[in-house]
C-alpha positions as CSV (number, residue, x, y, z in Angstrom):
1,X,-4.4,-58.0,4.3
2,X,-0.7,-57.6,3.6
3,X,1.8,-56.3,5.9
4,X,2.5,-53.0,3.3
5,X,-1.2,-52.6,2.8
6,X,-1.8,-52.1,7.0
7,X,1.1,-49.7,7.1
8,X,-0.4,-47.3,4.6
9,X,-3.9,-47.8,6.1
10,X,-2.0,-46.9,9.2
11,X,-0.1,-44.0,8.5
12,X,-3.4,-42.8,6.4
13,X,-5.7,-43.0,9.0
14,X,-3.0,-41.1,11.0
15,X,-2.5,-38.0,8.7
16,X,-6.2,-37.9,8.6
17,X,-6.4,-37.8,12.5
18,X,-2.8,-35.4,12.5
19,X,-4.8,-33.0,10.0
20,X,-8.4,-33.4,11.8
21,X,-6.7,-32.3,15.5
22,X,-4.8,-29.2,13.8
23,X,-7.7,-27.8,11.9
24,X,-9.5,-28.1,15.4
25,X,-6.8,-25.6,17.2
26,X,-5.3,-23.5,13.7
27,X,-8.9,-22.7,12.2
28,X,-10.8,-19.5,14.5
29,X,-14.5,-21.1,15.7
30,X,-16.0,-18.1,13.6
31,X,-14.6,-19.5,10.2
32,X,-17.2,-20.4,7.7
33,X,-20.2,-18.3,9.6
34,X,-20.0,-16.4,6.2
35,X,-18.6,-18.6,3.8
36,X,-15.2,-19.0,3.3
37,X,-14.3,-16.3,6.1
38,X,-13.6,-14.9,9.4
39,X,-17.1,-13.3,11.1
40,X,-14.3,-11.6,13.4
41,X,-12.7,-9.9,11.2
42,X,-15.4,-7.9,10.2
43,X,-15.4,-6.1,13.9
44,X,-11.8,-6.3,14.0
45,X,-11.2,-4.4,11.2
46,X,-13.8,-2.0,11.9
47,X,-12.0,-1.1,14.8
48,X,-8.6,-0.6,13.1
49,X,-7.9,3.3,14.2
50,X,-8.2,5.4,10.9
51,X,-4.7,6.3,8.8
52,X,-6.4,7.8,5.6
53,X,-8.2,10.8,4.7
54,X,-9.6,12.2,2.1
55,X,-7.0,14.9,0.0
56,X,-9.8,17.7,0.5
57,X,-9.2,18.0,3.8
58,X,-5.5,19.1,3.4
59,X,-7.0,22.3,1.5
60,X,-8.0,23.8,4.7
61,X,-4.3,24.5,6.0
62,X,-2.7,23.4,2.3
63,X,-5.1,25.8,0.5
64,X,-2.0,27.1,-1.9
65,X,-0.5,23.5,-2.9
66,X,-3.9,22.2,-3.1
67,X,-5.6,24.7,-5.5
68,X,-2.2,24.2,-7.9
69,X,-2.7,20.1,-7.8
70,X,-6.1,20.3,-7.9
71,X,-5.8,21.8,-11.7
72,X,-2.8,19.9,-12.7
73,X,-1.6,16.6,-14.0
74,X,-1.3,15.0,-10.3
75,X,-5.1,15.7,-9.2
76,X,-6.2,12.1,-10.1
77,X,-3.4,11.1,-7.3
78,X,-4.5,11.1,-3.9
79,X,-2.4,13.8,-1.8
80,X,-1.7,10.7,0.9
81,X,0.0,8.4,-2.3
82,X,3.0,10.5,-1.9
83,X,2.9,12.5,1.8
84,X,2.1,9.1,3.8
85,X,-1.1,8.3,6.1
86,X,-1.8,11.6,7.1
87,X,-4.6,11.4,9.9
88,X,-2.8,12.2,12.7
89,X,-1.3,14.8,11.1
90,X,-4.2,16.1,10.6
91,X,-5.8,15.5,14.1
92,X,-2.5,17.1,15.0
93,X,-0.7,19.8,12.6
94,X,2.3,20.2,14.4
95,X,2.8,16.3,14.5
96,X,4.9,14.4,12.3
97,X,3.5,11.0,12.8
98,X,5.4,8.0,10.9
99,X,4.7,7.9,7.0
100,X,4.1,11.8,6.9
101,X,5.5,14.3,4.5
102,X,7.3,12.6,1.7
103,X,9.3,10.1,3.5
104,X,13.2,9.3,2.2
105,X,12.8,6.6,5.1
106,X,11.7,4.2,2.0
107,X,13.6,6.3,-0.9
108,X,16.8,7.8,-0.9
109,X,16.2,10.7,-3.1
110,X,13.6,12.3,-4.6
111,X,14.4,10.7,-7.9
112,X,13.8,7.4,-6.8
113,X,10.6,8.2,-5.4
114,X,9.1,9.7,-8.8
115,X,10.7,6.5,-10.7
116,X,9.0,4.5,-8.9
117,X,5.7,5.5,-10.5
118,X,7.2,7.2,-13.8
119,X,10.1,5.0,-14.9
120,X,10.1,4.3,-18.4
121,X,8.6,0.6,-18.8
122,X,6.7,-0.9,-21.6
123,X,3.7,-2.1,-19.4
124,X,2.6,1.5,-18.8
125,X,-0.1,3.2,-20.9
126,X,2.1,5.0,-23.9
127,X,0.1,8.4,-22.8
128,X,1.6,7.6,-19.4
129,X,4.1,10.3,-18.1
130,X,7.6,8.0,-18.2
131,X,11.1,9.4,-17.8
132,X,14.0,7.5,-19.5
133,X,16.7,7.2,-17.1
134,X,19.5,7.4,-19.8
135,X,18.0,10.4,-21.9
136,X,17.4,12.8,-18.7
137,X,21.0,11.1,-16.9
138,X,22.2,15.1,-16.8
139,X,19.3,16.2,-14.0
140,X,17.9,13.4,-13.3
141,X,19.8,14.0,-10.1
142,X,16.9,15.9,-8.5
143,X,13.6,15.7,-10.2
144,X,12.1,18.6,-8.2
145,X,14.6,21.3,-9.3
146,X,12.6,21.4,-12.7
147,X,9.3,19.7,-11.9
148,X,7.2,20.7,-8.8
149,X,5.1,17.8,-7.3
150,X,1.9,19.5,-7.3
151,X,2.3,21.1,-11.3
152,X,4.6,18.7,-12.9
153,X,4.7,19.9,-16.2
């Protein structure tokens, strides 16, 4: 055997021992009881504490705002896609737990919030509600002084 031939044989038969003793320590031992997954993670992430409800809970202290979005353009989007994970809130109604309530932590304004489902863009549905920045520039400042969240129109 040639002297190049025995160094790739050797540093081959080393990545395959390298890549043999990682897989032993990186993959968890419950891999692959399933198939191509994590038994674990099944318990694990029935454990996880709950951060969702469902929106017809909120009509118990929300009855108002609820009955309006119930019959209005929004009622197809779940009350927590704007107000944040609301279980503690609710375990809790004088709480206000991270993610609660229409955070500007993640938007500045209300404006960006609404853009960032309703800016105009030429992926969307052409029945989709879309808002041309340009063509409302004059109040586009606020989009709640004309539109309330819960009847939009």
């Amino acid at each position: 055997m040639r002297r190049v031939d025995a160094v790739i044989l050797f540093f081959y038969i080393l990545g395959l021992v390298l890549f043999i003793a990682i897989r032993t320590y990186a993959v968890p031992p419950s891999f692959g009881e399933i198939g191509w997954y994590r038994a674990d993670a099944i318990e694990e992430i029935a454990n996880q504490s709950i951060k969702f409800s469902d929106s017809k809970i909120c009509f118990s202290c929300h009855y108002e705002e609820y009955t309006i979005w119930e019959l209005n353009e929004h009622r197809n989007v779940s009350c927590q896609s704007c107000h944040g994970a609301l279980s503690e809130h609710v375990k809790n109604p004088k709480s206000k737990a991270e993610g609660d309530y229409f955070s500007l932590k993640y938007y500045g304004t209300d404006r960006e919030f609404c853009l960032s489902c309703h800016q105009k863009d030429l992926s969307k549905p052409k029945n989709f509600p879309q808002v041309s920045v340009s063509e409302h520039e004059k109040v586009l400042s606020r989009c709640m002084n004309c539109h309330d969240p819960h009847n939009p129109i």
